[in-house]
N, C-alpha and C positions, 0 to 999 in steps of 0.2 A: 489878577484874579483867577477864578478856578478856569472861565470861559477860555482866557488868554491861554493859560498857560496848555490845556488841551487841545488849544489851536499848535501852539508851536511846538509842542510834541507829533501831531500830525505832519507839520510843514517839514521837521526835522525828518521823518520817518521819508516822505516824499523826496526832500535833497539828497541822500542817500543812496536811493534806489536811482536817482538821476545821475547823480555824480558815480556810481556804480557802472551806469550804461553808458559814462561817457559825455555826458549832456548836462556840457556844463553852465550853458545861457539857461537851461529850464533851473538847475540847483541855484545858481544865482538867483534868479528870482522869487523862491522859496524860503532863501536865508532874507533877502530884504524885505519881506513882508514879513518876518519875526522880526526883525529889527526895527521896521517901524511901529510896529506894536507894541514892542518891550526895548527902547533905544537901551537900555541897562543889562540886557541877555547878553552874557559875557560869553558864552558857547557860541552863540550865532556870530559874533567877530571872529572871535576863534577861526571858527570851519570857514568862512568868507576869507580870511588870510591865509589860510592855508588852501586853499582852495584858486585863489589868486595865484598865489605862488607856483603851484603847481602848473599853470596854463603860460607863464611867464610874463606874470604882470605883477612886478614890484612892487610899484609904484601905489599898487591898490593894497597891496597886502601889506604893505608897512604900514597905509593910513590906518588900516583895521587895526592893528597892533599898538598903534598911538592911543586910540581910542582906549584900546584896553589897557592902558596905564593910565591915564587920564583916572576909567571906573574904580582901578586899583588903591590910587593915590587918596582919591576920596573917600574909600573907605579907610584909609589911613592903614591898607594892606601892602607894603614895603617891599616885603618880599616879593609879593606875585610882582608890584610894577617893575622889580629889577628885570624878574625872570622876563618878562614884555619885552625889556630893553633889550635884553643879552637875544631873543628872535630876532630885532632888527638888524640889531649888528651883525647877526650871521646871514641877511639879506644885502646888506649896505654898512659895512664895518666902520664907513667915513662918515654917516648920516648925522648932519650936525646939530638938528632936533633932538637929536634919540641924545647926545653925547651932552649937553647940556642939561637934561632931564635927571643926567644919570648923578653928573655933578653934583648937582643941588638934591638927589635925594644920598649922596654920603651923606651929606651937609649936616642934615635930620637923621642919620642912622644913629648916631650917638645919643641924640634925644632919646629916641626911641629904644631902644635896647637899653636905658636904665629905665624907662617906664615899665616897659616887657620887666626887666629883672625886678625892679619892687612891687609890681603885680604880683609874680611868681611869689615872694616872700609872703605876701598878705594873703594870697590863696590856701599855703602851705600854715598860714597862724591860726585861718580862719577853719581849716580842716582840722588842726590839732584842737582847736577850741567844741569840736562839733557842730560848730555852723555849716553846715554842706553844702547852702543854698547859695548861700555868699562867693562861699568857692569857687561851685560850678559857673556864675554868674563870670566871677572875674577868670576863670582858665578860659571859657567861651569866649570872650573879648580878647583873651591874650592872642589865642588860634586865630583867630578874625584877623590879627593885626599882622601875625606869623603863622602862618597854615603848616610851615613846617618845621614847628616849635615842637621838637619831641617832646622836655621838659613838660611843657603843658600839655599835649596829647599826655603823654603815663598819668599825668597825676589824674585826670579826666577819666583815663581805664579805671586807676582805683579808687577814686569817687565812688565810683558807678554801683560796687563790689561794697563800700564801705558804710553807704548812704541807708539808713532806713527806709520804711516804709515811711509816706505822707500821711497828714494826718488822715485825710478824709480815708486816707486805704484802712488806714487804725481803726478812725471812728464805726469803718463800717465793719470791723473783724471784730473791734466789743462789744457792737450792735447786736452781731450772731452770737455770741456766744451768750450776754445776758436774756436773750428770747430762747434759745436752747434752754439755759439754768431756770426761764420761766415756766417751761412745760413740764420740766422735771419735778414741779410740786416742792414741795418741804426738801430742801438739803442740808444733809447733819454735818456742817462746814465741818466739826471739830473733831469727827473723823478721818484716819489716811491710812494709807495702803490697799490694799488691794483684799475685798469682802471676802472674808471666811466665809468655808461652807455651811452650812446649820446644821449644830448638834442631832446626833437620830439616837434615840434614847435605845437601848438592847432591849430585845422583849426576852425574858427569861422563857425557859420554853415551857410547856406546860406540863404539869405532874402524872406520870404514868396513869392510866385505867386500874383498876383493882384487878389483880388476879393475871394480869398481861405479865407478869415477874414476877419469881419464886421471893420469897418473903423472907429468904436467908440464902447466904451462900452454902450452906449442910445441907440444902437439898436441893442442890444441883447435882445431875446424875450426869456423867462424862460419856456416858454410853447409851442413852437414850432413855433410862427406863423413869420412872417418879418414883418419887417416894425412897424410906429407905428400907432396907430389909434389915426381917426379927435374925434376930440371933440365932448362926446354924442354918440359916437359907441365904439359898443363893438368888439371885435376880437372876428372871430367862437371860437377858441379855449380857448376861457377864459370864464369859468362857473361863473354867478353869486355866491355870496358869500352867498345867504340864501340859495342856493341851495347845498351848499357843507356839505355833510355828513361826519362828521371826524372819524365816525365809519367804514365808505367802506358801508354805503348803501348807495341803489338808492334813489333818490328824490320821496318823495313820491307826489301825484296827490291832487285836491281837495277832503277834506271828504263830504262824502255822508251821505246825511238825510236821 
């Protein structure tokens, strides 16, 4: 439970800093009080064997090792209790425990590895079919049996990548979205694309003032003056044409003798 296991997270943390200093009867002690706690806490054999070994006490660290093929075996996990085995032997190559254990579990390898393999196939029917759950269920079982089943580790990565969302994730993403479309009032389903801006009608502009505009182009005067001139007169502002200097001078006067 949760009390346990933060005990032995503690106890863990303690063996360490003891087996760090050297003190190895206090880390001893540390690792056997998670083991009587949790007799199935496969790290706590672990470090106790390794831990033994280190001090040169075999004899202790193989039992630890035994045990952990024992936990192995039971979880029907093969491979770990080989790896178990293959520790002793590099303690006690002759250990005639450890060498019958290993016999009778070839024995079952072959069992096991067509089970592993028709697992795999039904995982792999069960993915193509889109049942994901069934899948994942069976590669998780497969790992359990072989931890170091790449096969089932990959198909497990692209499960993972391939899986939808659950329903309840669903249920509560259509949940939002039809309370959104509820606030939104009347929507014109049979509408799409993206809303045109709204028509802005031209206002024509409005018609000149009376008298702001000459009331014909004939009497428009180019040189400033209104109106047109009678016949035989000239307007002030209209200069004779000998008199117009295209250079910008003044008109010159009569020459003088």
């Amino acid at each position: 439970n949760g009390e346990t296991d933060k005990a032995a997270l503690m106890l863990f943390g303690m063996s360490e800093d003891a087996l760090a200093a050297e003190e190895f009867d206090r880390a001893e002690g540390f690792l056997r009080r998670i083991v009587e706690m949790d007799p199935s806490n496969e790290e706590a054999h672990r470090k106790l064997s390794e831990a033994y070994n280190s001090v040169g006490r075999p004899k202790e660290a193989i039992e630890e090792l035994l045990k952990l093929v024992d936990l192995s075996v039971a979880a029907r996990r093969h491979q770990a209790a080989e790896k178990h085995l293959r520790d002793i032997f590099d303690i006690d190559p002759h250990h005639k425990k450890a060498q019958e254990m290993l016999a009778d579990l070839f024995m079952h390898a072959p069992e096991e590895e067509r089970l592993i393999r028709e697992s795999l196939e039904k995982a792999e029917k069960a993915m193509g079919l889109g049942r994901f759950e069934e899948a994942r269920a069976i590669l998780e079982e497969i790992v359990t049996l072989d931890p170091e089943n790449g096969q089932a580790k990959s198909l497990l990565n692209a499960l993972y990548y391939r899986q939808p969302k659950t329903r309840a994730e669903e249920s509560e993403f259509f949940e939002d979205v039809e309370v959104e479309f509820q606030d939104q009032g009347d929507v014109d389903i049979s509408w799409e694309g993206e809303e045109a801006p709204p028509e802005v009608e031209e206002e024509e502009p409005p018609p000149p003032e009376p008298g702001s505009l000459p009331e014909a182009a004939g009497e428009i005067d180019l040189f400033g003056g209104e109106g047109q001139a009678e016949e035989g007169e000239k307007l002030p502002s209209e200069p004779d044409a000998e008199d117009l200097d295209i250079f910008g001078e003044a008109p010159q006067g009569p020459e003088e003798t």
